[in-house]
C-alpha positions as CSV (number, residue, x, y, z in Angstrom):
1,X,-14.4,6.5,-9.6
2,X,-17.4,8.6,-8.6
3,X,-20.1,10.9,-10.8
4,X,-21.8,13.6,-8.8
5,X,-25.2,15.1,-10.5
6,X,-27.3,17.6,-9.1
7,X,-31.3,17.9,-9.9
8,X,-33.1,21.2,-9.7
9,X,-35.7,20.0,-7.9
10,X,-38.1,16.4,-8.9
11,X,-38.8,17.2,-12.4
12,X,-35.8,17.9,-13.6
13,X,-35.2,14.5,-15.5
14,X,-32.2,15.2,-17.0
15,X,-29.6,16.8,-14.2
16,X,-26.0,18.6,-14.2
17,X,-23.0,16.1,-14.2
18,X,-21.0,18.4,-11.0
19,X,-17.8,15.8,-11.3
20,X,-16.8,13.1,-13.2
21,X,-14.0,10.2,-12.9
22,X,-12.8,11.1,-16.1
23,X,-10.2,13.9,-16.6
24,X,-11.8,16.5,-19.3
25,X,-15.0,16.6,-17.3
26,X,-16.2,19.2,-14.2
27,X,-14.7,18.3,-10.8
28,X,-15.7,19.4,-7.1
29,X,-13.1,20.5,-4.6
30,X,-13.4,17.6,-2.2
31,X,-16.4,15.1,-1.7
32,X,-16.5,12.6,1.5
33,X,-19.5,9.8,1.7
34,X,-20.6,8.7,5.3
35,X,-23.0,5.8,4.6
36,X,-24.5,4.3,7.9
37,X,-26.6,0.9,8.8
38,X,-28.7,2.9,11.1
39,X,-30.3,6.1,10.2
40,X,-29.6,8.7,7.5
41,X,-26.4,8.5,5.5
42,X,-24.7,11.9,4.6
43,X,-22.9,13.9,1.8
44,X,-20.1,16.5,2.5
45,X,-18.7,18.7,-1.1
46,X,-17.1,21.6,-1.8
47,X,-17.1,23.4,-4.8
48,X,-15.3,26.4,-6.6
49,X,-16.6,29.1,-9.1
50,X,-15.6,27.3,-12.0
51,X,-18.1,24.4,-11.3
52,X,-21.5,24.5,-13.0
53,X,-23.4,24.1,-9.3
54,X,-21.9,27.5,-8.2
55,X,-24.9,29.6,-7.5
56,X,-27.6,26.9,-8.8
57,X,-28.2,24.8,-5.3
58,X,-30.9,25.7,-3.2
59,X,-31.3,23.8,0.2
60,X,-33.7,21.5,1.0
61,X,-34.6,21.8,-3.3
62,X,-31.8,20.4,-5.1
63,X,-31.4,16.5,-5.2
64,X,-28.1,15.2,-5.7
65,X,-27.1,11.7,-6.6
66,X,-23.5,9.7,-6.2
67,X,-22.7,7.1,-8.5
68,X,-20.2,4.4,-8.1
69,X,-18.7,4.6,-11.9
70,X,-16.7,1.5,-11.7
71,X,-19.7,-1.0,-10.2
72,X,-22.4,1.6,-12.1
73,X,-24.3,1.8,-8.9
74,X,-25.7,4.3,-6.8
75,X,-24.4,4.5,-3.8
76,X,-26.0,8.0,-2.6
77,X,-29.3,9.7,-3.3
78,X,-31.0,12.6,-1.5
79,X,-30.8,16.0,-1.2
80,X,-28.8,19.4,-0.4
81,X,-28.9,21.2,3.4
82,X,-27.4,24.5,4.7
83,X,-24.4,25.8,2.1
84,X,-21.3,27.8,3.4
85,X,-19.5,30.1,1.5
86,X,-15.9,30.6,2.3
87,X,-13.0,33.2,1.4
88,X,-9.3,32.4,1.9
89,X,-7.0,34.9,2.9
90,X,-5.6,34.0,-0.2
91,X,-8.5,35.2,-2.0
92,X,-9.8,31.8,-3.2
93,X,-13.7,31.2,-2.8
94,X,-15.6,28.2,-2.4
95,X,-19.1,26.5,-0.7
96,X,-19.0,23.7,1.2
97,X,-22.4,21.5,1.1
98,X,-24.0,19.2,3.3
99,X,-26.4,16.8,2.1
100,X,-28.6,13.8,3.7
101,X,-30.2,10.7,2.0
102,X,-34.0,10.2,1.6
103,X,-34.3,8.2,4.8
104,X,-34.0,12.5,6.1
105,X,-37.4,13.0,4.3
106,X,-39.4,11.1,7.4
107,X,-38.3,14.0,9.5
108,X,-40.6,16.4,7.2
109,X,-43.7,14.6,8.9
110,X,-45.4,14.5,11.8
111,X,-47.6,12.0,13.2
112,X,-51.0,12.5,15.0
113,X,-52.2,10.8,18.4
114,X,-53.6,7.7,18.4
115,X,-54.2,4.0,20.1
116,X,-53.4,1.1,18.2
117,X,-53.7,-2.6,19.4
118,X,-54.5,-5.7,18.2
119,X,-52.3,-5.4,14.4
120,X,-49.1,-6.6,13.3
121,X,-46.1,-5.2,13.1
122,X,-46.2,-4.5,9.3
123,X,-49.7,-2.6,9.5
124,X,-48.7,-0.4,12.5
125,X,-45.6,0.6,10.3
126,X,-48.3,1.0,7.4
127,X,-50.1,3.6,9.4
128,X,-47.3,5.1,10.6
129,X,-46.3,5.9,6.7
130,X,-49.7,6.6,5.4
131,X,-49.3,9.3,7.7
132,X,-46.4,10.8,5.8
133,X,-47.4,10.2,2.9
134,X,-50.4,12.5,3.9
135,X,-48.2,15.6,4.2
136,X,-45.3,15.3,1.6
137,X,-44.7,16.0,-1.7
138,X,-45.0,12.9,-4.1
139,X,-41.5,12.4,-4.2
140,X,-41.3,12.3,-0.5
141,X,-43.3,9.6,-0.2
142,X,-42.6,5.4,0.4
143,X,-44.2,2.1,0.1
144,X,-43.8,-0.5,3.3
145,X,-41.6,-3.1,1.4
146,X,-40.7,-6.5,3.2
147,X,-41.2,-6.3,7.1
148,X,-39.9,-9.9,8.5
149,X,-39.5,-8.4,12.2
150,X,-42.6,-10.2,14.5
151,X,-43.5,-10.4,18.0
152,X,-44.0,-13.2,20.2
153,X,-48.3,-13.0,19.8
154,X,-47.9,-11.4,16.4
155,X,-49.7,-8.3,17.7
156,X,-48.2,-4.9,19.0
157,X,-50.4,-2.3,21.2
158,X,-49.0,1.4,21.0
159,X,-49.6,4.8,21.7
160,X,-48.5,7.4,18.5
161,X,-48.0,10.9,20.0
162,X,-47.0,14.1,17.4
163,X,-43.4,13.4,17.0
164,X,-41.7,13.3,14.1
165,X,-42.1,10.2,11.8
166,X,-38.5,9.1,11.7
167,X,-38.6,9.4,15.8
168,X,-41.5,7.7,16.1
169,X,-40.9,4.4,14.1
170,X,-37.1,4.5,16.1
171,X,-38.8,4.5,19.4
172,X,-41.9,2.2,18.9
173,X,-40.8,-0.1,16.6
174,X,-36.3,-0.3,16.3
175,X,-35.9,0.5,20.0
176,X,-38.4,-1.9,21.6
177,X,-38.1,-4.6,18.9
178,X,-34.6,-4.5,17.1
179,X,-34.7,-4.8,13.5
180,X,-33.3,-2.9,10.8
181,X,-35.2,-0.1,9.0
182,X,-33.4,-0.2,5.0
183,X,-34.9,2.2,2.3
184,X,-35.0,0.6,-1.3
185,X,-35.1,1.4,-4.9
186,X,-37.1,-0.6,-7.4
187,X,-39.3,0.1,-10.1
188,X,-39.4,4.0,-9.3
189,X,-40.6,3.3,-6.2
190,X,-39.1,3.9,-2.5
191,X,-39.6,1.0,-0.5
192,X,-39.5,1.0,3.6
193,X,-38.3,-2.1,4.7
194,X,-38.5,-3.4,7.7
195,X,-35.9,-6.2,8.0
196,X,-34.8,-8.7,11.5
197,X,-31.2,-9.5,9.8
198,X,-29.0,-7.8,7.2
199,X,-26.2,-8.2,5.2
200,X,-24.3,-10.7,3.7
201,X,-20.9,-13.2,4.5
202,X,-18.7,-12.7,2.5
203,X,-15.1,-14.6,1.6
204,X,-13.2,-11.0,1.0
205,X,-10.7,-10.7,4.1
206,X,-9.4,-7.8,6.3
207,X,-5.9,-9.2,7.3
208,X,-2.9,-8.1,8.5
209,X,-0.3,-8.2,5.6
210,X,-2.8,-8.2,2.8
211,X,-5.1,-5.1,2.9
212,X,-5.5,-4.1,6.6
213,X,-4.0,-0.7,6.9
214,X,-4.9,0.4,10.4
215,X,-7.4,-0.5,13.2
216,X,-8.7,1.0,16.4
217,X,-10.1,-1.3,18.8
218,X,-12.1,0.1,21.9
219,X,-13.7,-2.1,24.8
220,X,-16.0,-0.3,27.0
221,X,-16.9,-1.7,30.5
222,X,-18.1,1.2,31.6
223,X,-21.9,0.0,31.5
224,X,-21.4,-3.4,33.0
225,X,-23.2,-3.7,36.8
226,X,-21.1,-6.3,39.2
227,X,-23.7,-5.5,42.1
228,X,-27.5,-5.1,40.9
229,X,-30.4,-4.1,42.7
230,X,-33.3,-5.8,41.3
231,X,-36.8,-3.4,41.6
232,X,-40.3,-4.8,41.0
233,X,-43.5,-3.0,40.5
234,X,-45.1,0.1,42.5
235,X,-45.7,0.0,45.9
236,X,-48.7,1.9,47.4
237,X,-47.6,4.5,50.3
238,X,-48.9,4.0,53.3
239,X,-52.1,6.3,53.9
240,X,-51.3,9.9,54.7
241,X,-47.5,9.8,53.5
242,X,-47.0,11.7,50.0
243,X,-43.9,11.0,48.0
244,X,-41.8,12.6,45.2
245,X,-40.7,8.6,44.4
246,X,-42.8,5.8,45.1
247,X,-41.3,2.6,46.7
248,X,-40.7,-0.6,44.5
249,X,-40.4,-3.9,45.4
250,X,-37.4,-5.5,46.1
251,X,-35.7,-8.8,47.1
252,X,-35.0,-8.2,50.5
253,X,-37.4,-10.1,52.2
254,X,-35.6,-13.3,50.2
255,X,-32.5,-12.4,50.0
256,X,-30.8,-12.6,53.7
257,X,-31.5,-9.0,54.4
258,X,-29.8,-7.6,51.2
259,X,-31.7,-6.1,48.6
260,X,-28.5,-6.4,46.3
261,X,-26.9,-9.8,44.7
262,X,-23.4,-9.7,43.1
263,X,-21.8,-11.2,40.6
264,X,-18.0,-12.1,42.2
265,X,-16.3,-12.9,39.0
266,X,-17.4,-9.5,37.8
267,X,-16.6,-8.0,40.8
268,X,-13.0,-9.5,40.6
269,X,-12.7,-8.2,37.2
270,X,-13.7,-4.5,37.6
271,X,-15.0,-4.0,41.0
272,X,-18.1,-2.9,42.9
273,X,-20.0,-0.8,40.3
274,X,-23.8,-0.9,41.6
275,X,-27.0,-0.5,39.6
276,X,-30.3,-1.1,39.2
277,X,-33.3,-2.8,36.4
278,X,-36.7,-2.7,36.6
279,X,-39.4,-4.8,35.9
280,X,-43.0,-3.0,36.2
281,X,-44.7,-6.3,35.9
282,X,-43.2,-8.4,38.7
283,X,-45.1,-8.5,42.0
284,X,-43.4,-11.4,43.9
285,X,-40.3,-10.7,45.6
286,X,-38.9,-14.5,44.4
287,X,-39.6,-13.9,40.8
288,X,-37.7,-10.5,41.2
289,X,-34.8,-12.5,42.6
290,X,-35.0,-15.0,39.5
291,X,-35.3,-12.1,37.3
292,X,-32.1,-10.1,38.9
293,X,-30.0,-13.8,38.6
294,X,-31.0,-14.5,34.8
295,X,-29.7,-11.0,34.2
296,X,-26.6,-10.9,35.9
297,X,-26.2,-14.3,34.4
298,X,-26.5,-13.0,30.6
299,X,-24.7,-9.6,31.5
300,X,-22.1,-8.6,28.7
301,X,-19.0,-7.9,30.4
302,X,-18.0,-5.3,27.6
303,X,-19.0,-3.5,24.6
304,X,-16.4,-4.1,22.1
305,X,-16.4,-1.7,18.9
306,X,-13.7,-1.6,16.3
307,X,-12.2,1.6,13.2
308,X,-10.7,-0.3,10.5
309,X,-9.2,1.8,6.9
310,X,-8.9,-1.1,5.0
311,X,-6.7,-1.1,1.1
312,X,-9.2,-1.3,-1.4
313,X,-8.0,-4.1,-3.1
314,X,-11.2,-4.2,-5.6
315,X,-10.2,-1.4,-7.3
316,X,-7.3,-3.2,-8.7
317,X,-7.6,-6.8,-8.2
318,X,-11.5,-8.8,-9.2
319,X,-10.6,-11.4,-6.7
320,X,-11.4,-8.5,-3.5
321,X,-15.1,-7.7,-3.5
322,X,-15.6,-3.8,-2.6
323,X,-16.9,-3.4,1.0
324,X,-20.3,-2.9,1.5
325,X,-22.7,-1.6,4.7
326,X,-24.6,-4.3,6.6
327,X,-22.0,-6.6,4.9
328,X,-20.0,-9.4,7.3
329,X,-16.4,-9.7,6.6
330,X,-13.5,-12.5,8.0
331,X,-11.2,-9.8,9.6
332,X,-8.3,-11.5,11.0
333,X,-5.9,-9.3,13.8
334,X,-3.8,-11.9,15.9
335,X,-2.1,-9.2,17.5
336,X,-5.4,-7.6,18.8
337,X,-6.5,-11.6,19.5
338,X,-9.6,-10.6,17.1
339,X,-10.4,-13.3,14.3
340,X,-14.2,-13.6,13.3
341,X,-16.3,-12.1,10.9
342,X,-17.3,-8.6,11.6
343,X,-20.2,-6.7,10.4
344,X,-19.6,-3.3,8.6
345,X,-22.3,-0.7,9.8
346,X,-20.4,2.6,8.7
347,X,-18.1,3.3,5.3
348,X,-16.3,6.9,4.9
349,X,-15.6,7.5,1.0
350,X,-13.2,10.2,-0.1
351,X,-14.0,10.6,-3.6
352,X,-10.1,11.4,-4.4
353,X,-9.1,8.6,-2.5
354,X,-11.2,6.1,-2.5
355,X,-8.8,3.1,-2.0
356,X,-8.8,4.3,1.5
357,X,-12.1,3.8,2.6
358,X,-12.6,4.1,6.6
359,X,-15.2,0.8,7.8
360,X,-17.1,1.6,11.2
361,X,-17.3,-2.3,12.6
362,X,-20.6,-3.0,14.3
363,X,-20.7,-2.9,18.2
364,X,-20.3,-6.4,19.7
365,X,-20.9,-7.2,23.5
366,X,-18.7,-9.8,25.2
367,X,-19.3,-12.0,28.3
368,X,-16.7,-12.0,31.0
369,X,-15.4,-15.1,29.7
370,X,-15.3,-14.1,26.5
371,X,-13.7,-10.4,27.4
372,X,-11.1,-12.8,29.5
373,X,-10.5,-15.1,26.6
374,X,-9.5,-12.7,23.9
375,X,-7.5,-10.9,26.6
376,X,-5.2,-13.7,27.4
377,X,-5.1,-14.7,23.4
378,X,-3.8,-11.0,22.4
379,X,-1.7,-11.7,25.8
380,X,0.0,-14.5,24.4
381,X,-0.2,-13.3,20.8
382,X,2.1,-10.0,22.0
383,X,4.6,-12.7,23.7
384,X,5.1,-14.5,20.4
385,X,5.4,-11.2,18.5
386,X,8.3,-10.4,21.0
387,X,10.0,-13.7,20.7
388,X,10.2,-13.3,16.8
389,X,11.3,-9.1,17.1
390,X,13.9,-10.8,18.9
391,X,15.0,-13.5,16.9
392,X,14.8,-10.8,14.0
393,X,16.9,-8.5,16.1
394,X,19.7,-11.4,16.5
395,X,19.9,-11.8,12.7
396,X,19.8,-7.9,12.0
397,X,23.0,-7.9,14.0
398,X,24.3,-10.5,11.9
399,X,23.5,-8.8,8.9
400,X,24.4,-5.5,10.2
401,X,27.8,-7.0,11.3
402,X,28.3,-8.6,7.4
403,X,27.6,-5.2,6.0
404,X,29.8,-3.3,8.0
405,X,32.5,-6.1,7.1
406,X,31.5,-4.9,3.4
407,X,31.6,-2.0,4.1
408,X,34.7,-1.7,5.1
409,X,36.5,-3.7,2.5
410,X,35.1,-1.5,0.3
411,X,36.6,1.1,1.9
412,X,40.0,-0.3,1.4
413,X,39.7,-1.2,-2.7
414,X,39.0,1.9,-2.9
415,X,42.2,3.5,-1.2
416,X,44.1,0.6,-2.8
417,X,43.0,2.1,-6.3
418,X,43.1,5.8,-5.3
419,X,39.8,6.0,-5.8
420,X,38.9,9.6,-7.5
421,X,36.3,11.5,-5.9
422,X,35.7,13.8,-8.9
423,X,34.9,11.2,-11.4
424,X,34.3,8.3,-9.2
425,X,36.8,5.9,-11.4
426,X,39.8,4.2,-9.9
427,X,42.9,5.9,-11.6
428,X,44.7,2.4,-12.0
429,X,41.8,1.4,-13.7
430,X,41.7,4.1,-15.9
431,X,45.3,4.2,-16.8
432,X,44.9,0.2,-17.6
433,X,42.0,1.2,-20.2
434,X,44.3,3.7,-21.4
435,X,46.6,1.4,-21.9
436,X,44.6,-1.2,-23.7
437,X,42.8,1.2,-25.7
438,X,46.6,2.4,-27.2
439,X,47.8,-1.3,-27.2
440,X,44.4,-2.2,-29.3
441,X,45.5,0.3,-31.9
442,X,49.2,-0.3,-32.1
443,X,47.9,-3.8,-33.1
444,X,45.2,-2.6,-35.6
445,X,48.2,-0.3,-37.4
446,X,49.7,-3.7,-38.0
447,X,48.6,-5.4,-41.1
448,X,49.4,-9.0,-41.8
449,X,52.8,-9.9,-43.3
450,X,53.4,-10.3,-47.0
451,X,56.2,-11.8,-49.0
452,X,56.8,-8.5,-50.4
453,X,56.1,-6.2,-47.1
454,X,56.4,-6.6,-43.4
455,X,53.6,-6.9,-41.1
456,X,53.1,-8.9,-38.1
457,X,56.1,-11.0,-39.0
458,X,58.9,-9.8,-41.4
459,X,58.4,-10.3,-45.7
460,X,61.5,-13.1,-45.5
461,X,59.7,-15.3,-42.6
462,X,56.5,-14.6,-44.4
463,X,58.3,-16.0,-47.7
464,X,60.1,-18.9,-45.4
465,X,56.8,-19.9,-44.2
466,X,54.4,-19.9,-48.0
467,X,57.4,-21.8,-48.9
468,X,57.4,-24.9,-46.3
469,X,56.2,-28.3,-47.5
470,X,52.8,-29.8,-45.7
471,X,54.7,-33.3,-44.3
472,X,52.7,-36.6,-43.7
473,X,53.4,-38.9,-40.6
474,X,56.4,-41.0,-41.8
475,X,56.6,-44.7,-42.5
476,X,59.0,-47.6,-43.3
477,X,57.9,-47.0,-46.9
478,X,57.1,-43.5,-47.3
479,X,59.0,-40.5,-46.4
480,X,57.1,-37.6,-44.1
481,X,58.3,-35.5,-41.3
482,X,61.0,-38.3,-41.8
483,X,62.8,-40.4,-43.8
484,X,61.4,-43.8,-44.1
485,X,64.8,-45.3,-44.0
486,X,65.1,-43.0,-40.1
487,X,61.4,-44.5,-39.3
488,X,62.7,-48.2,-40.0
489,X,65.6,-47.4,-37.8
490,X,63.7,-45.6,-35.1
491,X,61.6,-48.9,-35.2
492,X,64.2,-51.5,-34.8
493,X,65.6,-50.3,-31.3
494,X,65.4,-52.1,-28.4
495,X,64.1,-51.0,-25.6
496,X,66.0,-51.0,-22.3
497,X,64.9,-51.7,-18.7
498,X,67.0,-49.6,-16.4
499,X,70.3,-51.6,-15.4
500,X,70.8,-53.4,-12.2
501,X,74.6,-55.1,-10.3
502,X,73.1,-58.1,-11.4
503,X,71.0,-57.4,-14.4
504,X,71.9,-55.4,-17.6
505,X,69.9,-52.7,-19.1
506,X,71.2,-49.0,-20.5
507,X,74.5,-50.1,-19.3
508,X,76.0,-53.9,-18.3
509,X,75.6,-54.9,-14.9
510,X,79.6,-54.5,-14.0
511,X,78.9,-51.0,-15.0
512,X,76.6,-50.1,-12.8
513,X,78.7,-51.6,-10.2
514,X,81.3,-49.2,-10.7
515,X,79.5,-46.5,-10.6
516,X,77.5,-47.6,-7.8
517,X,81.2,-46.9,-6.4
518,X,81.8,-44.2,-7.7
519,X,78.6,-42.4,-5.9
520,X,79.5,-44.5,-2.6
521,X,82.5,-42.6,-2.5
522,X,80.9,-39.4,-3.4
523,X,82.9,-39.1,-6.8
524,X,86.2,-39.6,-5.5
525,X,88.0,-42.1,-8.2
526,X,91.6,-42.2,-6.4
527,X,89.4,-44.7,-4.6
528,X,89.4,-47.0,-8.0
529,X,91.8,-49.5,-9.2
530,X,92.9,-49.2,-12.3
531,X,90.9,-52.0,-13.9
532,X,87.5,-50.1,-12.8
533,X,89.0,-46.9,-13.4
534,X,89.3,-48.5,-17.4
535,X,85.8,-50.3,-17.0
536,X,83.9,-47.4,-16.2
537,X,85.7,-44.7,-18.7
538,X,84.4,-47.8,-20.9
539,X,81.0,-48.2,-20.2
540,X,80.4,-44.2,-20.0
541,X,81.9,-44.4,-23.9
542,X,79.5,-47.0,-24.9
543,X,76.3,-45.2,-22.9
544,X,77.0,-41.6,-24.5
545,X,77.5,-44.0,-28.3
546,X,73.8,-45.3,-27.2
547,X,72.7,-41.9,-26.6
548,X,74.1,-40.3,-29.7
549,X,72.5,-43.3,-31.7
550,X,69.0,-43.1,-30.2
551,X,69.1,-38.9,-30.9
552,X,70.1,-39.8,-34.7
553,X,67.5,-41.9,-35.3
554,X,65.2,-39.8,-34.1
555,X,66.7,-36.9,-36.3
């Protein structure tokens, strides 16, 4: 979401649109943004015949300007360097341009030799810009904006040689005093500011799950000194001896004999790596000693530095602020043990991708306990990652072992069904909807049954059934699906228990007696006298008389 225009030159007001966001307008070949905290930010573009810059860029002349379409602010202004014109061996042309902001235009100047002492750090910058004003071209030339950097006494004595201007404000004022050197826009006007902190916090994270797409972390121990030799000021050579190097003071005569002191937890950590400060302005070999302990004392142990390509998550989503230079963001790494705010002091913009913006994190420098902590934290952070890959590991076998199961009864409903490669439909299934779909039109062939032609039933049933009568439940006084004459029956008889040898019921108790007998002896009625023989021919007459009664009442 980027708009490129170039400007022949300052007066050209209006300028040539080069690429646009939008799809019907002009569009370069490739485009990638390197914005820095310190020092001058640069442009990279490439263009084809087609485009409306080909042949009308002149180095050093043409101003350019990058414009963040989305946020409509500029992000880049300054001007075009060195072109080069390629050919393909495909026969395709193209330039390639390199460009540099307008902090570049303090390297058109020169300053001029002089002593300054006795002014603040805002009016030596002043001078140090009236300068370059001096030489440039009107719209070459700043204003000193808001200077909040100070020294102890408020005063600053230096020595201006003829180096350029952006050297000389890097070496007499950043260099020896810190502080941030920031170019603004207001009003028309270029400000220089000269600023002790920048940036914001801000609440937009860089996590691990949410928009952190890669990170390089490097720690560099490489400058750390575990044994330092402290030197003092100059030492006059004794009369008649010349010297290439003069002799410095040291802490020997304090010190045991040693002109060294070490720092043993260092020491245990990387080893003996010797090396040496100086402090012009310390006579006394005791101070020099107390000088050489504070510093081993405040030592950073390591310079830590981090690469991070981030998702831009603004592009899509107004709760993700877009990430800025000088800007401090929560970044949050627990595999790399790193969980603080970082400030961003480099930003890489590809103009077709912008959603995958690399961040350059500033350089941090970590004591020894420090470097030690976060080493034992990503330490322990690595043994929980392990312990979860393996519980993972146990449950992909699980799952790997249910799918395989699947897998394989799959396997078998499909040989079951004789499953057909060619059309991928089971042929029993496929004859079963044939089946169906001939069955469905057998039935719809079939219209319903008249009393003068067949259908579903035959034309006599159809007759049989228009002709029967719609019956009521019967009573004693009204006929229904009975006579009321059968219902008055069916309601006068008794109901029997079932017959015991000592209690009548279905049948009289002496007939159950006898054939009680008769299924003691398993049928066998040779076994009866003649008397139960008679009794039980008897009570089988009467129970079957019963029977027949109850089933013609119920008729």
């Amino acid at each position: 979401m980027h708009q490129i225009t170039i400007y022949d030159g300052a007066d050209d007001t209006q300028g040539t649109v080069i690429h646009t966001p939008y799809a019907d307008g002009h569009k370069v070949s490739s485009g990638k943004l390197d914005l820095v905290s310190e020092g001058v930010s640069s442009f990279e573009f490439s263009i084809n015949p087609d485009n409306p810059a080909w042949n009308n860029l002149r180095p050093l002349r043409t101003l350019i300007e990058v414009l963040d379409v989305k946020r409509n602010k500029e992000i880049f202004s300054g001007r075009v360097l060195q072109p080069v014109q390629t050919m393909t061996s495909d026969g395709l042309f193209s330039i390639k341009f390199q460009c540099e902001s307008k902090l570049a235009y303090l390297q058109d100047s020169t300053q001029r030799h002089g002593e300054y002492n006795n002014m603040t750090v805002k009016d030596f910058l002043q001078v140090i810009i009236n300068r370059h004003n001096q030489q440039v071209e009107p719209y070459k030339r700043f204003e000193v904006g808001n200077v909040t950097v100070t020294t102890s006494t408020d005063n600053i004595y230096r020595f201006l040689g003829y180096e350029k201007t952006f050297d000389a404000i890097k070496d007499k004022l950043t260099d020896r005093l810190g502080g941030h050197i920031r170019l603004r826009e207001a009003d028309g006007v270029s400000y220089i500011d000269y600023l002790e902190t920048v940036g914001e916090v801000k609440n937009t994270p860089i996590q691990l799950r949410t928009n952190l797409k890669d990170m390089q972390k490097e720690i560099d121990p490489t400058d750390v000194i575990t044994r330092l030799v402290p030197l003092g000021s100059r030492l006059e050579a004794p009369e008649g001896e010349t010297s290439v190097s003069e002799p410095r003071l040291t802490i020997e005569s304090v010190n045991g004999g040693v002109d060294y002191l070490d720092d043993t937890a260092l020491i245990a950590e990387f080893g003996i790596i010797e090396g040496n400060v100086t402090w012009d302005d310390v006579n006394t070999a005791s101070i020099l000693k107390t000088r050489g302990e504070d510093f081993l004392l405040n030592q950073r142990a390591a310079r830590v530095s981090y690469e991070v390509t981030p998702v831009n998550l603004s592009l899509i989503d107004t709760r993700f602020e877009e990430f800025e230079v000088d800007n401090w963001y929560p970044i949050e790494n627990p595999v790399l043990a790193i969980s603080e705010p970082l400030q961003v002091i480099g930003k890489t913009i590809d103009i077709y991708n912008p959603e995958l913006s690399k961040l350059q994190i500033g350089e941090k420098y970590k004591t020894l306990s420090d470097y030690q902590a976060q080493a034992n934290r990503q330490m322990m952070n690595v043994q929980l990652l392990e312990e979860r890959v393996t519980s993972l590991g146990a449950e992909n076998i699980k799952l790997s072992q249910s799918l395989d199961d699947a897998q394989a009864s799959v396997t078998q409903l499909k040989t079951a069904l004789e499953y057909n490669d060619d059309t991928g439909i089971s042929l029993a299934l496929n004859d079963i909807d044939q089946k169906l779909t001939t069955l469905e039109g057998d039935i719809n062939s079939i219209g319903l049954a008249t009393q003068t032609s067949d259908g579903l039933m035959s034309s006599i049933d159809k007759t049989k059934l228009d002709g029967l009568e719609s019956y009521e439940v019967a009573t004693e006084l009204s006929d229904g699906l009975m006579a009321a004459a059968d219902k008055a029956k069916l309601n006068t008889l008794e109901v029997y228990s079932v017959a015991t040898e000592t209690t009548d019921g279905l049948m009289a108790s002496t007939d159950k007696v006898a054939l009680d007998k008769v299924v003691t002896d398993a049928g066998d009625t040779t076994l009866l006298t003649t008397v139960e023989k008679t009794t039980l021919v008897l009570a089988i007459n009467e129970l079957v008389s019963r029977i027949e009664t109850l089933e013609g009442g119920a008729v």
